[in-house]
N, C-alpha and C positions, 0 to 999 in steps of 0.2 A: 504494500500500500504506500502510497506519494505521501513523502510528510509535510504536512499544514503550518502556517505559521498565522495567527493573530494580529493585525495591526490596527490599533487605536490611534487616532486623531489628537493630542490634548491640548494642543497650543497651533493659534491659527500661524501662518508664514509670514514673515518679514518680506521677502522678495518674491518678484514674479516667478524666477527660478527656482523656490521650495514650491509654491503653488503649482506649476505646472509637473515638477514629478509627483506631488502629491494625488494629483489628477488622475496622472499615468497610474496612481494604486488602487482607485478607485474612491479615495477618501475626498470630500468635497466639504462636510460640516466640521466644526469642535467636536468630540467625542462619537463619532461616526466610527465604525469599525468594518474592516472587510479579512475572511480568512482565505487567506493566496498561497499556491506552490514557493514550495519552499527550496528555491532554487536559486544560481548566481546572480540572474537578472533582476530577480526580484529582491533580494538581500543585498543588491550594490545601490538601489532607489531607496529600500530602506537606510542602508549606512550614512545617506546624502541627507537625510532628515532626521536621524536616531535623537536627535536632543528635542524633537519637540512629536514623537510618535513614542506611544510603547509596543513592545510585540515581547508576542508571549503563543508558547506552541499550545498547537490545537491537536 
Protein backbone atom coordinates (compact mmCIF):
# COMPACT_ATOMS: atom_id res chain seq x y z
CA UNK A 1 0.00 0.00 0.00
CA UNK A 2 1.25 3.82 -1.03
CA UNK A 3 2.16 5.64 2.13
CA UNK A 4 -0.06 8.85 2.80
CA UNK A 5 1.05 11.99 4.29
CA UNK A 6 -1.22 14.64 6.05
CA UNK A 7 -0.91 18.28 5.33
CA UNK A 8 -2.56 21.18 7.24
CA UNK A 9 -2.72 24.74 6.24
CA UNK A 10 -1.86 26.97 9.80
CA UNK A 11 -0.58 30.08 8.64
CA UNK A 12 -1.75 31.89 5.60
CA UNK A 13 1.64 32.85 2.95
CA UNK A 14 3.63 35.93 2.96
CA UNK A 15 4.43 35.61 -0.83
CA UNK A 16 2.85 34.83 -4.14
CA UNK A 17 5.45 32.17 -4.28
CA UNK A 18 4.23 30.10 -0.99
CA UNK A 19 0.80 30.74 -2.30
CA UNK A 20 1.05 29.21 -5.53
CA UNK A 21 2.85 25.85 -4.28
CA UNK A 22 0.42 25.91 -1.65
CA UNK A 23 -2.06 25.78 -4.54
CA UNK A 24 -0.17 23.10 -6.26
CA UNK A 25 -1.11 20.89 -2.70
CA UNK A 26 -4.25 21.55 -2.81
CA UNK A 27 -4.57 23.75 0.22
CA UNK A 28 -6.24 27.13 -0.49
CA UNK A 29 -7.82 28.04 3.33
CA UNK A 30 -6.09 28.49 7.13
CA UNK A 31 -6.56 25.05 8.54
CA UNK A 32 -7.68 23.33 5.38
CA UNK A 33 -6.07 19.89 5.07
CA UNK A 34 -5.40 17.57 2.07
CA UNK A 35 -3.97 13.68 2.45
CA UNK A 36 -1.40 13.22 -0.68
CA UNK A 37 1.28 10.48 -1.81
CA UNK A 38 3.99 10.59 -0.04
CA UNK A 39 6.53 10.97 -2.60
CA UNK A 40 9.65 13.32 -3.60
CA UNK A 41 7.55 15.75 -5.59
CA UNK A 42 5.20 16.16 -3.08
CA UNK A 43 7.67 16.25 0.03
CA UNK A 44 10.03 18.98 -1.96
CA UNK A 45 6.41 21.59 -2.03
CA UNK A 46 6.05 20.42 1.38
CA UNK A 47 9.81 21.35 2.44
CA UNK A 48 9.31 24.90 0.54
CA UNK A 49 6.42 25.68 3.15
CA UNK A 50 7.32 23.38 6.26
CA UNK A 51 7.21 26.43 8.64
CA UNK A 52 3.84 27.55 8.17
CA UNK A 53 2.18 23.70 7.11
CA UNK A 54 2.05 20.62 9.51
CA UNK A 55 2.19 17.19 8.19
CA UNK A 56 1.66 14.23 9.95
CA UNK A 57 1.28 10.48 8.35
CA UNK A 58 -1.92 9.00 7.40
Amino acid sequence: MEKKIKVTLKKRPATERLRIILLGLGLKKTNSSRVLPDNPSIRGMVDKVSHIVCVKEA
